[in-house]
Every structure is written in C-alpha cells, then in structure tokens.
N, CA and C of each residue as an Amber inpcrd file, in Angstrom:
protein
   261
   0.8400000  -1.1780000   0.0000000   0.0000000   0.0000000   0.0000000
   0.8850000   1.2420000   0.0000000   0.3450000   2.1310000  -0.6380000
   1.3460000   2.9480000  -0.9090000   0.4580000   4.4890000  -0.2470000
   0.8400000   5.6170000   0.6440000  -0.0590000   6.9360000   0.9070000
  -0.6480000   7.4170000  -0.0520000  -1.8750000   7.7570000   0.0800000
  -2.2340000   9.0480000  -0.5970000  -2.5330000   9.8920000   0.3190000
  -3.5660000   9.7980000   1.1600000  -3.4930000  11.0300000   1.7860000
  -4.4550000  11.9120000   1.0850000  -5.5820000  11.0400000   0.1660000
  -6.4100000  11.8450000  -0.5280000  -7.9690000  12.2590000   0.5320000
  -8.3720000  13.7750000   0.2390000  -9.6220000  14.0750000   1.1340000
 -10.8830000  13.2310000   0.2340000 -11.8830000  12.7430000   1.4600000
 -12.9910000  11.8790000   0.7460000 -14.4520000  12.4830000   1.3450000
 -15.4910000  12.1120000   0.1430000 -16.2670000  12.6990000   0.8870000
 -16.9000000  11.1370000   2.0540000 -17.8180000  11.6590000   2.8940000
 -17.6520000   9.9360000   3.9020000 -19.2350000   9.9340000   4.5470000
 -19.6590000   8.9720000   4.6710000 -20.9530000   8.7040000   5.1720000
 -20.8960000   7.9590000   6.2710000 -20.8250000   8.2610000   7.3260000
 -20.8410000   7.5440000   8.7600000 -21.6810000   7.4780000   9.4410000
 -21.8230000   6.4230000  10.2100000 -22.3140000   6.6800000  12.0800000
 -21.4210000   6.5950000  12.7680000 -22.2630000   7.2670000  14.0120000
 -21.4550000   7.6210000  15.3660000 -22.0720000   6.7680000  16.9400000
 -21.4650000   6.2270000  17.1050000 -21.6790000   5.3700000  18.4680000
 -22.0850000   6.5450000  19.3750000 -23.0670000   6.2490000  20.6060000
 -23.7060000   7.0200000  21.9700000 -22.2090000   7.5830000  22.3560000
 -20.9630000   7.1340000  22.5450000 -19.4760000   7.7450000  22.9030000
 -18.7940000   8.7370000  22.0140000 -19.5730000   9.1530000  20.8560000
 -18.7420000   9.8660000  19.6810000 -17.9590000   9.2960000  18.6100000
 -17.7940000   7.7100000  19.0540000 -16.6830000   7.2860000  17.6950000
 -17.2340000   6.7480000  16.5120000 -16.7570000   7.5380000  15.6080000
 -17.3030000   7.0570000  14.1920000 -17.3910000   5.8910000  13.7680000
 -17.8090000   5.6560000  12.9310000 -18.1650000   4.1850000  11.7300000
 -17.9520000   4.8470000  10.9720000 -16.8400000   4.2530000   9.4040000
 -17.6080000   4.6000000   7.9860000 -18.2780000   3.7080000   7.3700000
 -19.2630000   4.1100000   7.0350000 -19.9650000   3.0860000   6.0130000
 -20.1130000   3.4090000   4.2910000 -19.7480000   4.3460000   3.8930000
 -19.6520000   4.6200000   2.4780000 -18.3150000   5.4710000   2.1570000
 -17.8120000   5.8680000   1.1680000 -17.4780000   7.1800000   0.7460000
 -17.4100000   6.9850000  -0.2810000 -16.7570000   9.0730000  -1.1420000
 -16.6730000   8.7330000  -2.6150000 -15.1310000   9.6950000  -2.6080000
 -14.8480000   9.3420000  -3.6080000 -13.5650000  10.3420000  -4.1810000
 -13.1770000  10.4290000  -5.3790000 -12.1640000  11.1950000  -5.8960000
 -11.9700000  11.6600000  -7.2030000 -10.7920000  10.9720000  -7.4480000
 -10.4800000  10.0050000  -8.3830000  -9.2240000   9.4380000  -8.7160000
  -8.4840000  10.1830000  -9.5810000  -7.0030000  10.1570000  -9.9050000
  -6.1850000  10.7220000 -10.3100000  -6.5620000  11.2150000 -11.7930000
  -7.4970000  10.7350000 -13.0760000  -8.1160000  10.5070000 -13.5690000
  -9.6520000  11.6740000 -13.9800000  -9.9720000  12.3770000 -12.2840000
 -10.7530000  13.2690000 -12.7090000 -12.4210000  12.4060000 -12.2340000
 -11.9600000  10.8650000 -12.3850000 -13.6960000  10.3040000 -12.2630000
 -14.1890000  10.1910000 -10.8750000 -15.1270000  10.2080000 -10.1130000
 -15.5990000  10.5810000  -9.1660000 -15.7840000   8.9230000  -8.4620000
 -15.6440000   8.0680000  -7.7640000 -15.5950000   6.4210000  -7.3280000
 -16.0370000   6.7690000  -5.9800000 -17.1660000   5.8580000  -5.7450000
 -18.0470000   5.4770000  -4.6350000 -17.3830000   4.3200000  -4.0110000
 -17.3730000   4.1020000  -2.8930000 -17.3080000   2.8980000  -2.4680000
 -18.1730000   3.3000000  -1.2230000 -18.0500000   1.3730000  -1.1600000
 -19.5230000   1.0530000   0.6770000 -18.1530000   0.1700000   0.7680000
 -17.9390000   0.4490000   2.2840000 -17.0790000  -0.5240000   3.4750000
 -18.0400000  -1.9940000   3.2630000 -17.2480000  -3.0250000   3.0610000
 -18.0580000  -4.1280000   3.5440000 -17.1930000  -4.9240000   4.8010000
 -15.8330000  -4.6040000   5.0500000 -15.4450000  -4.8030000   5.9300000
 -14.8900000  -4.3030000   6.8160000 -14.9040000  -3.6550000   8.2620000
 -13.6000000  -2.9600000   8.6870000 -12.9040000  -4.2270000   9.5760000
 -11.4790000  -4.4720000   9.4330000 -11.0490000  -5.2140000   9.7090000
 -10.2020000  -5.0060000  11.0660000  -9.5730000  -3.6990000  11.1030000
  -9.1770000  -2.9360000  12.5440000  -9.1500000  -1.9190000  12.6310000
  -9.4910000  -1.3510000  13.7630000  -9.0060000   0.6250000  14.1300000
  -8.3300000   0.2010000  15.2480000  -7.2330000   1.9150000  14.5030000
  -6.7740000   2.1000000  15.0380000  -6.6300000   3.3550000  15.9750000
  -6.5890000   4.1320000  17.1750000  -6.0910000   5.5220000  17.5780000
  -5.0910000   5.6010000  17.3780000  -4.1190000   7.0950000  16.6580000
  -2.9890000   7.7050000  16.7700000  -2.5760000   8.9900000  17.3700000
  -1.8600000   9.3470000  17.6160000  -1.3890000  10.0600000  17.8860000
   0.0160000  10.9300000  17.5050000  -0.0950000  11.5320000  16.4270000
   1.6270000  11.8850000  15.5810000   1.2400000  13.8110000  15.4570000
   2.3970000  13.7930000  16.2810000   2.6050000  15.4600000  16.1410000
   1.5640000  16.3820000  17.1250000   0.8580000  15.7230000  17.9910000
  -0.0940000  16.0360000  18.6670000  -1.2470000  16.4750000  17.8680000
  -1.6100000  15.4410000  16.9550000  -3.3200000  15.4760000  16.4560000
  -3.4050000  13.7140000  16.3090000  -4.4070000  13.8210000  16.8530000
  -5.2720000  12.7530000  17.0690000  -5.8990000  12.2410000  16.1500000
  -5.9870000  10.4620000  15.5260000  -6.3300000  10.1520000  14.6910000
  -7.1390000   8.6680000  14.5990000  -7.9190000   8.6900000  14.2150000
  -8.2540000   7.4970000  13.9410000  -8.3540000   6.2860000  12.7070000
  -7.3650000   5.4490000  12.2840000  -7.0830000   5.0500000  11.1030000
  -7.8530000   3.5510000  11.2860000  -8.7470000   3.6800000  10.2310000
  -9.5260000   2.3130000   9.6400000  -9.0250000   1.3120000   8.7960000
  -8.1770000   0.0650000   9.0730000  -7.5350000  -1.1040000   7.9180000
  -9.3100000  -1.3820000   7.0660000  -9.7810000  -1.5810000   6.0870000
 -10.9140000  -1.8370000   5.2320000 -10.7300000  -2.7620000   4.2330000
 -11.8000000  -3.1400000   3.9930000 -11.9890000  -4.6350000   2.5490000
 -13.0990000  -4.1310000   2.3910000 -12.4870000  -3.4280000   0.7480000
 -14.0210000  -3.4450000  -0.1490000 -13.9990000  -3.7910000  -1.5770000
 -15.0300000  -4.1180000  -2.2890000 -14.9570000  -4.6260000  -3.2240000
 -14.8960000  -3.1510000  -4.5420000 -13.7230000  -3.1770000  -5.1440000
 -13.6570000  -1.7130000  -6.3210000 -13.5460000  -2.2220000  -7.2500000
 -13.9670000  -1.7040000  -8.6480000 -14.3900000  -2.1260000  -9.7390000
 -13.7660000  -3.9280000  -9.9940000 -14.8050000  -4.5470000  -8.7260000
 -15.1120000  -6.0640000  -8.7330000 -13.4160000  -6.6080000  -8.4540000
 -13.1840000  -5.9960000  -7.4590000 -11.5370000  -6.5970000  -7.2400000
 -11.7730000  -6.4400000  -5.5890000 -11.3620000  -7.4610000  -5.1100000
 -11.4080000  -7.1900000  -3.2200000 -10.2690000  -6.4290000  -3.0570000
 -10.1720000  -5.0940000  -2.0500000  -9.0870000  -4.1810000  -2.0380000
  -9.1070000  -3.8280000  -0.8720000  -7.7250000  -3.7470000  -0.1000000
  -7.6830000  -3.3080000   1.6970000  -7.3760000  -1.7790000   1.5820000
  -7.3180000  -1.1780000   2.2820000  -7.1040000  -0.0270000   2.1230000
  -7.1440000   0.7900000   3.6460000  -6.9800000   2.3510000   3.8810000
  -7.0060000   2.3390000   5.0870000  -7.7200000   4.0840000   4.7520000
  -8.5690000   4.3800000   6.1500000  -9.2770000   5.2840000   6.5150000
  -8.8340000   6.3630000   7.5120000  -8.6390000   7.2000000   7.2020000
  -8.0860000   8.3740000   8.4830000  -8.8500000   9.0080000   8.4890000
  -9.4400000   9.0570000  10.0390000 -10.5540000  10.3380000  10.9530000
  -9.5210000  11.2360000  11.6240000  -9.3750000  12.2340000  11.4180000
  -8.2310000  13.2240000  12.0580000  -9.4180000  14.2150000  13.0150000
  -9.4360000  14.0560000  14.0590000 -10.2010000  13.6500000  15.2370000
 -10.6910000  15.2710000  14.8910000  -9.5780000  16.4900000  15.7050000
  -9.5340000  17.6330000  15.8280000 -10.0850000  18.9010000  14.3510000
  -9.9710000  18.1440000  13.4800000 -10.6860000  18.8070000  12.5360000
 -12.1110000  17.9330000  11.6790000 -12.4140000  16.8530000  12.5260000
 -13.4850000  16.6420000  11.9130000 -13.3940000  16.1980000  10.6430000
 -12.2930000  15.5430000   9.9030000 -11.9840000  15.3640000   8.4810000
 -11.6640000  13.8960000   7.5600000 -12.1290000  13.4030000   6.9810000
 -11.8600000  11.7360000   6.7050000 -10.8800000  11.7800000   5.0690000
 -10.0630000  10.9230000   5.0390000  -8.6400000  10.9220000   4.3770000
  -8.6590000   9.4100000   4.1690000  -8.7840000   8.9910000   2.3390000
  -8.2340000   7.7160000   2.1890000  -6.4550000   7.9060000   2.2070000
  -6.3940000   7.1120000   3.3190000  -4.8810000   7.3880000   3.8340000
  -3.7220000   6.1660000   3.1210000  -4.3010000   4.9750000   2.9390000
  -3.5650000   4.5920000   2.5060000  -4.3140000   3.3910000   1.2690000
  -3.4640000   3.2130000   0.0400000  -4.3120000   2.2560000  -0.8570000
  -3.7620000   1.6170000  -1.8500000
C-alpha cells in the first residue's frame, strides 16, 4: 500500500461515545472520475497520535471495480476530516 493522503467525501455513524463508523465514501481518482465505495469490511481501528493530532485510522476490505481491495481510513479527530490514507 502505498499513501495518498487523498480528502474523501464519507458517510458515517457515530456510536452514543462519539466514535465514528464509515460506512460509504466517494472520491476523485487521479483521472478526474468521481468512485463510490460502501465498506463491507472494517477489519481494525486504530487511535494515533503523531505530532499532537489525534487520529483514527480504519484497515478496510471493499470490493472496487469487482476486485477485493484493503485499504485504510483516516478520521483526524480535531478537525473533523476523513482521508483515504492509505491504498
């Protein structure tokens, strides 16, 4: 897996404690085309902590144009912001 670090748009819930779920997002590939995906798996979270901002990174399995693909999710706590972080 290699960073991107790309901003996504993200469709979540939130547990009675505040911590997110994702269950969808979409983003713009290098390409210009706009790609949906639905989580069908989260496999682990993680909390971080680098540089003093707070993070929450999602390992994921979803199925993209019909290929199973892991990938990873960053909630960067303090600004409210979701980041396919790694893919």
């Amino acid at each position: 897996m290699k960073i991107l670090a790309r901003p996504v748009d993200m469709i979540a819930t939130f547990s009675v404690q505040g911590k997110p779920t994702p269950y969808k997002f979409r983003y713009e590939d290098t390409y210009g085309h706009r790609i949906e995906v639905r989580i069908d798996k989260i496999i682990s979270t993680e909390s971080r902590k680098l540089a003093g901002i707070d993070s929450i990174v999602y390992t994921c399995q979803s199925e993209i144009n019909q290929v199973m693909r892991i990938f990873e999710l960053k909630y960067i706590v303090g600004q409210c912001r979701w980041e396919l972080y790694k893919a």
